[in-house]
Structures are given as C-alpha cells and as structure tokens.
KEKOLSE-477852 format. One record per atom (N, C-alpha, C): atom name; residue number from 1; residue in three letters; x, y, z. Coordinates in nm, 3 decimals, padded with zeros to 5 digits. Each point is the difference from the previous one (the first is absolute). Last residue first. Layout:
% residues N
[CA, NUM, ALA, [X, Y, Z]],
...
% end
This chain:
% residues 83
[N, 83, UNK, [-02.375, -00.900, -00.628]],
[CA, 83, UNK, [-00.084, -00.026, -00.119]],
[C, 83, UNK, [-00.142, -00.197, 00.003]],
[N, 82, UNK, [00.289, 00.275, 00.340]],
[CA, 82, UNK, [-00.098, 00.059, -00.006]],
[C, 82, UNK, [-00.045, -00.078, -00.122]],
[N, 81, UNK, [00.462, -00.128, 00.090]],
[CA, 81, UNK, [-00.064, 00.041, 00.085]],
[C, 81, UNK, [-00.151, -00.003, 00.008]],
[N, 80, UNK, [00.316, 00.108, -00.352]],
[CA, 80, UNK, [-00.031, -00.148, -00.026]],
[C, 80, UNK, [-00.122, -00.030, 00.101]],
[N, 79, UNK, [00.248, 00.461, 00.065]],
[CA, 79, UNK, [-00.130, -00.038, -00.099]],
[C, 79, UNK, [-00.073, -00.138, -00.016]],
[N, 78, UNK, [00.377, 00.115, 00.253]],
[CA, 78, UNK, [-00.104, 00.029, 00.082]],
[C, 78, UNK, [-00.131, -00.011, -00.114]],
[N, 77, UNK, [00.413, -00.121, -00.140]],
[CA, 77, UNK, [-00.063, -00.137, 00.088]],
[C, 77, UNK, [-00.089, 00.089, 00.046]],
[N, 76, UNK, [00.183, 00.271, -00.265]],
[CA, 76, UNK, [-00.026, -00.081, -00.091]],
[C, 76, UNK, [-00.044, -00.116, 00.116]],
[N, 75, UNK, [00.158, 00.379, 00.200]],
[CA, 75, UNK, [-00.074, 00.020, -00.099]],
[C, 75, UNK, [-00.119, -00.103, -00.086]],
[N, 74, UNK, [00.460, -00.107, 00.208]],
[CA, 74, UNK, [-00.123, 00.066, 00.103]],
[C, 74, UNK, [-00.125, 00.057, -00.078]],
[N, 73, UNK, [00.368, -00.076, -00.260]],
[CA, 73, UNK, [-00.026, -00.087, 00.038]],
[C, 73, UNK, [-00.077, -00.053, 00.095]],
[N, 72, UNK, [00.163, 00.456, -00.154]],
[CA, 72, UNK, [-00.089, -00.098, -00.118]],
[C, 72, UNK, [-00.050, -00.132, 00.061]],
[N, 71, UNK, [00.246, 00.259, 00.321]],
[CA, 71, UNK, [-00.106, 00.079, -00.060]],
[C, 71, UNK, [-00.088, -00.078, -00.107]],
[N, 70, UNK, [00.485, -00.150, 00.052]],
[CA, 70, UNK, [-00.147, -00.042, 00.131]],
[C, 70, UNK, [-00.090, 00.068, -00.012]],
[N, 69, UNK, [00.301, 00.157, -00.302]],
[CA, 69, UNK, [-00.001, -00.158, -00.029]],
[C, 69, UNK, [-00.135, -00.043, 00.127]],
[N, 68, UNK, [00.186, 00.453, 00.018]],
[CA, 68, UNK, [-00.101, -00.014, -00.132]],
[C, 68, UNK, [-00.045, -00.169, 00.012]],
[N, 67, UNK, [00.349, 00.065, 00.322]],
[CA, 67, UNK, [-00.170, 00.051, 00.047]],
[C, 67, UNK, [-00.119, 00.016, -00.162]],
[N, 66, UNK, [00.456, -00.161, -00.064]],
[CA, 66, UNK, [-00.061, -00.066, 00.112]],
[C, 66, UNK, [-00.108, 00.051, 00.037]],
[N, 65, UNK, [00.194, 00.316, -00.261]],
[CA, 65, UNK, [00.029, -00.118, -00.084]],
[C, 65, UNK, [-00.092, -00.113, 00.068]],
[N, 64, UNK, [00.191, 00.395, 00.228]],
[CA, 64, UNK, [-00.133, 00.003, -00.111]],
[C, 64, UNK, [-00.099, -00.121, -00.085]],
[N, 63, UNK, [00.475, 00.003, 00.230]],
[CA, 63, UNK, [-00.169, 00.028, 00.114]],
[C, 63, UNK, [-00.096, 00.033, -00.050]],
[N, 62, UNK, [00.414, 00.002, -00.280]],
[CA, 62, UNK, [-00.074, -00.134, 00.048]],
[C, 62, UNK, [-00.121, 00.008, 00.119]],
[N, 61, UNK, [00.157, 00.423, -00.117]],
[CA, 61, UNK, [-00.056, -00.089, -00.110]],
[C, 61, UNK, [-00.056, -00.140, 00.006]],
[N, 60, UNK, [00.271, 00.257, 00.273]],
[CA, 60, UNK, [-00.144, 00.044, 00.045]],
[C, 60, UNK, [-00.103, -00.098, -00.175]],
[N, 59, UNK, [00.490, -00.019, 00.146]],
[CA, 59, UNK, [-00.088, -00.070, 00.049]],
[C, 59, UNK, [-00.163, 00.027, 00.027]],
[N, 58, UNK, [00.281, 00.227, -00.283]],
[CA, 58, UNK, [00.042, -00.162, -00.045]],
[C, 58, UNK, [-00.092, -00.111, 00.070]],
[N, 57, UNK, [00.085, 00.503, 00.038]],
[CA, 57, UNK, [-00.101, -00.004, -00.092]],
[C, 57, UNK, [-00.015, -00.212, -00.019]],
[N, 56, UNK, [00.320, 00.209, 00.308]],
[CA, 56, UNK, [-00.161, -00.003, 00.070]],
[C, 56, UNK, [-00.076, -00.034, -00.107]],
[N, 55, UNK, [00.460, -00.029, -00.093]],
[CA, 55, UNK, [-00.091, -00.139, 00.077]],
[C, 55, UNK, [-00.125, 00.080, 00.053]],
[N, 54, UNK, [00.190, 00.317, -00.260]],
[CA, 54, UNK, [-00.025, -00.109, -00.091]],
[C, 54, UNK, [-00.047, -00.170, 00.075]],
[N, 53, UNK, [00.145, 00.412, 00.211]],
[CA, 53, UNK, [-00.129, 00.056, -00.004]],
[C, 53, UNK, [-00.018, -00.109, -00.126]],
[N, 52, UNK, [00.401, 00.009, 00.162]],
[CA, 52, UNK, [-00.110, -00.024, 00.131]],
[C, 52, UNK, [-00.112, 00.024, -00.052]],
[N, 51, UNK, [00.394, 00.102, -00.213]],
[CA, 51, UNK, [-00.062, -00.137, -00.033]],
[C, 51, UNK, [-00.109, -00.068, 00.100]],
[N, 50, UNK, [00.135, 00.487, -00.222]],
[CA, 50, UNK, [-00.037, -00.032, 00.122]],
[C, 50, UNK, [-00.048, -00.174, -00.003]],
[N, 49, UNK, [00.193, 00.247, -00.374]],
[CA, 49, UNK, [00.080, 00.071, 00.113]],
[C, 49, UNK, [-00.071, -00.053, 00.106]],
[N, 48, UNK, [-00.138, -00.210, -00.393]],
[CA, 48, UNK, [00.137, -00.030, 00.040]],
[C, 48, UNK, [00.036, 00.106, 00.132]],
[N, 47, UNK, [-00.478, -00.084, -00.236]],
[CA, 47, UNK, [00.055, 00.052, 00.154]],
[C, 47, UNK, [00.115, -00.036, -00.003]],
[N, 46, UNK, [-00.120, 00.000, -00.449]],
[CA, 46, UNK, [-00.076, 00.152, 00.052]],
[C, 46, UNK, [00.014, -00.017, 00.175]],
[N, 45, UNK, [00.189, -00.338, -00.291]],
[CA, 45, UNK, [00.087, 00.087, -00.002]],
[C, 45, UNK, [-00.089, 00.138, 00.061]],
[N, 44, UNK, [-00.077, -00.539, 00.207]],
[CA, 44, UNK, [00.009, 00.097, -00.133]],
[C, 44, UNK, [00.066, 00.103, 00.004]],
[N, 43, UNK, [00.179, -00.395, 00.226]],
[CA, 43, UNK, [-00.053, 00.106, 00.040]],
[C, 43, UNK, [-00.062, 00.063, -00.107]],
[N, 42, UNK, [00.088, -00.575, 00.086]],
[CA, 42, UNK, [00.067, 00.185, -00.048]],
[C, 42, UNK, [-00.098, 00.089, 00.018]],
[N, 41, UNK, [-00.049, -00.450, 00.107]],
[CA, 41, UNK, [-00.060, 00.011, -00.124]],
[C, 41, UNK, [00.041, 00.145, -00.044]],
[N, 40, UNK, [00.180, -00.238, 00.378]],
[CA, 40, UNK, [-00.010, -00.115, -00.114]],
[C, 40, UNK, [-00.037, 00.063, -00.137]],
[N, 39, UNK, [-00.056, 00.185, 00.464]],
[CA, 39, UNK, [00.062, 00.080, -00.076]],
[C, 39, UNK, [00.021, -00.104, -00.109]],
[N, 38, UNK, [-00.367, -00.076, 00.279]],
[CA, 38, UNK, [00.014, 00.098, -00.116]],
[C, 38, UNK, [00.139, 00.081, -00.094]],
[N, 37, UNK, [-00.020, -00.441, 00.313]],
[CA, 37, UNK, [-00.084, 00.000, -00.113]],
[C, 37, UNK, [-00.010, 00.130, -00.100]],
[N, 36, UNK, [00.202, -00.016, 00.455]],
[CA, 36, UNK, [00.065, -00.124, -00.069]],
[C, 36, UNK, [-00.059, -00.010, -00.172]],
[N, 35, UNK, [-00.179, 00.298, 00.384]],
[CA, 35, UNK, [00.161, 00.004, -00.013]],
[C, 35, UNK, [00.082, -00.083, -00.050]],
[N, 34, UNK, [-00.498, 00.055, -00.008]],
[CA, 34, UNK, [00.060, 00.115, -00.001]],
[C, 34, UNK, [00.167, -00.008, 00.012]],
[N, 33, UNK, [-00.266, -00.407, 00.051]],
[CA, 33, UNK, [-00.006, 00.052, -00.139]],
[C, 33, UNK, [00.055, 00.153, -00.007]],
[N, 32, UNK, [00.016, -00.217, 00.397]],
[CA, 32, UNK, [00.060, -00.057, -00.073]],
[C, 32, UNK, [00.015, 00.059, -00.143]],
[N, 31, UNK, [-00.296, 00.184, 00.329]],
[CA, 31, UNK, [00.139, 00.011, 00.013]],
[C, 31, UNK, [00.096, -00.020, -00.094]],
[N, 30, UNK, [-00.462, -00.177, -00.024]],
[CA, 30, UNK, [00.041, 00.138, -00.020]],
[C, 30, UNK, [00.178, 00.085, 00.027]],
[N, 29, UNK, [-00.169, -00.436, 00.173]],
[CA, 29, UNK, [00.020, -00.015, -00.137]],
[C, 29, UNK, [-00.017, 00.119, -00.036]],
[N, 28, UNK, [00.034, -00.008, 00.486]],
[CA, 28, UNK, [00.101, -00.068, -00.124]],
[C, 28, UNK, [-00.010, -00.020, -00.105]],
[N, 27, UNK, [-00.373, 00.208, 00.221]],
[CA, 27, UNK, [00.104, 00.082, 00.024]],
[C, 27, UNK, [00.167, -00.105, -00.081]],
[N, 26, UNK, [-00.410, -00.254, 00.025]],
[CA, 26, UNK, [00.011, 00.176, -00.120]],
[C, 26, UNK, [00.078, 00.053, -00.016]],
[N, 25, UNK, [00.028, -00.365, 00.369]],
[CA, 25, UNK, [-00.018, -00.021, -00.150]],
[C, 25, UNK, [-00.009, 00.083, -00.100]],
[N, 24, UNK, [-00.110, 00.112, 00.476]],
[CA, 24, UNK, [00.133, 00.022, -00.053]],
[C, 24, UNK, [00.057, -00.113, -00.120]],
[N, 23, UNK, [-00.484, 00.084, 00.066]],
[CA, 23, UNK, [00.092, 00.140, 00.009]],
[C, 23, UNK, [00.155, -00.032, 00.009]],
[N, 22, UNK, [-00.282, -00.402, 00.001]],
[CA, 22, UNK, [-00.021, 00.100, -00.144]],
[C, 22, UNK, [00.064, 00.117, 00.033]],
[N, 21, UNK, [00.045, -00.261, 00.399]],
[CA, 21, UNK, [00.007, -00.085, -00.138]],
[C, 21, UNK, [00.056, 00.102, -00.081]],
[N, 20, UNK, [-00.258, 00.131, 00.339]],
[CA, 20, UNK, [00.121, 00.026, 00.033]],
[C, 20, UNK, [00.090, -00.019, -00.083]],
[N, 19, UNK, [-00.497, -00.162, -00.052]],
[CA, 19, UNK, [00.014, 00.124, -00.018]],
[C, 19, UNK, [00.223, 00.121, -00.006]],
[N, 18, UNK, [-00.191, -00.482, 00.121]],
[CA, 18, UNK, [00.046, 00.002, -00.085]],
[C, 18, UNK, [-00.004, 00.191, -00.070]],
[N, 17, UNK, [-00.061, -00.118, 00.440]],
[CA, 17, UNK, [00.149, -00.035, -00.047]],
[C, 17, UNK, [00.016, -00.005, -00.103]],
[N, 16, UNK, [-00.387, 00.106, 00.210]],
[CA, 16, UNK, [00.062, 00.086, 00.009]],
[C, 16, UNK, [00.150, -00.021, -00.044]],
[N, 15, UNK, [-00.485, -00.307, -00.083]],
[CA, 15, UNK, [00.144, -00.010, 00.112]],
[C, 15, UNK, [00.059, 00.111, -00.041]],
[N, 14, UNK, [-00.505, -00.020, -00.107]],
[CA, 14, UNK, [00.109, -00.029, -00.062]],
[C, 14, UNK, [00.098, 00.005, 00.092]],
[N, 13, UNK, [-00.572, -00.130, -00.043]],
[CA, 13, UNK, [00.101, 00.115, 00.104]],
[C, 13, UNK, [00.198, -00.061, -00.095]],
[N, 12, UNK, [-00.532, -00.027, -00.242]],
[CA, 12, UNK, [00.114, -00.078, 00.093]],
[C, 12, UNK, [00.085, 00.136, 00.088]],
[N, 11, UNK, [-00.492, 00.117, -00.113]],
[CA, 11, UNK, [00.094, -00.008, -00.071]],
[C, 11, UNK, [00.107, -00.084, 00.027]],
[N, 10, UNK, [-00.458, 00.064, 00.146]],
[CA, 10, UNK, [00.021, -00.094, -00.139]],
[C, 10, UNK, [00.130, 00.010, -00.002]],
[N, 9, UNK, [-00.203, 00.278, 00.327]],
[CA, 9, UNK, [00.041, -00.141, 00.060]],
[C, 9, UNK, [00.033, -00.079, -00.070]],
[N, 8, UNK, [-00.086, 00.467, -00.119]],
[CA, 8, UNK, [00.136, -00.023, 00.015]],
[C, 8, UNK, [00.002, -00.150, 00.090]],
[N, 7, UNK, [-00.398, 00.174, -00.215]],
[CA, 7, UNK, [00.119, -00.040, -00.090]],
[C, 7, UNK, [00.127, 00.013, 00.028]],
[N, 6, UNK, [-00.350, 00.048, 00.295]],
[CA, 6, UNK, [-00.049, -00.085, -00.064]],
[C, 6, UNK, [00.104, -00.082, -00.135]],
[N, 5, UNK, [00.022, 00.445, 00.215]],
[CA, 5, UNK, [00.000, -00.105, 00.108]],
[C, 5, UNK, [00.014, -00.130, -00.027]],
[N, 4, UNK, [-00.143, 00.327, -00.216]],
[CA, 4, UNK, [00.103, 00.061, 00.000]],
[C, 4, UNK, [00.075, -00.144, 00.094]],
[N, 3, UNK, [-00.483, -00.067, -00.210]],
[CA, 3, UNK, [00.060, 00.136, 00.053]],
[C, 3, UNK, [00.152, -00.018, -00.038]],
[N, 2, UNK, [-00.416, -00.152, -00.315]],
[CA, 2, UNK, [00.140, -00.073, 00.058]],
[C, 2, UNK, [00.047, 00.097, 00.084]],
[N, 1, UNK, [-00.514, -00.029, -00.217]],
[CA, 1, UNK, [00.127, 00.067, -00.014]],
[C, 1, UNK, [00.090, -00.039, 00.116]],
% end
C-alpha cells in the first residue's frame, strides 16, 4: 500500500500562472455572457420585474451545463482508465 507521500512525488508540480490564467478567463467569459449574451435572448415573462434574477438563472445554467459536460467526461476517461 502507497502512503501519502508516495503519491505526492508522482504528481507534476504546476506553474501558479496558469492557475491565474483560468480564473481571470472565467471571470471574462462569464461576464461576457451575462452582459452581452443573456440579454440577446430576452427576459422571460415570470422574472420581467427582476431582470437580475433572469442573468442569475442564465448564468447558473450554463455553469451547469459545463460542469454536467466535464462530469461526463471525467467520468468517462476515469473509467477507460481502470478498465
């Protein structure tokens, strides 16, 4: 049995930049899509009085969307993986 130790000398070490990368990459394409993209597609009529609460539903969706999508796809290589 593999300690603790053992499986953190396997792992690569990653540069902290690209980490810096992806967060403010998100943060602009989320942005983007909240203030350029959802109104494109109109407000439904059950949040017309609060259009704030139609980009939260807008962007929480697509965040759904991406994490359902990588979920399957993680999933599916961790399986290939083992088999």
């Amino acid at each position: 049995m593999a300690s603790d130790s053992d499986a953190s000398n396997n792992l690569e070490t990653i540069d902290v930049r690209y980490g810096y990368v992806m967060i403010f990459s998100t943060i602009f394409v989320f942005y983007s899509l909240n203030n350029y993209v959802a109104p494109c597609f109109g407000t439904p009529k059950s949040v017309r009085d609060d259009p704030w609460r139609w980009r939260n539903l807008f962007i929480s969706w697509i965040h759904g969307m991406i994490a359902g999508f990588w979920n399957i796809l993680w999933y599916d290589y961790t399986f290939m993986i083992y088999i």
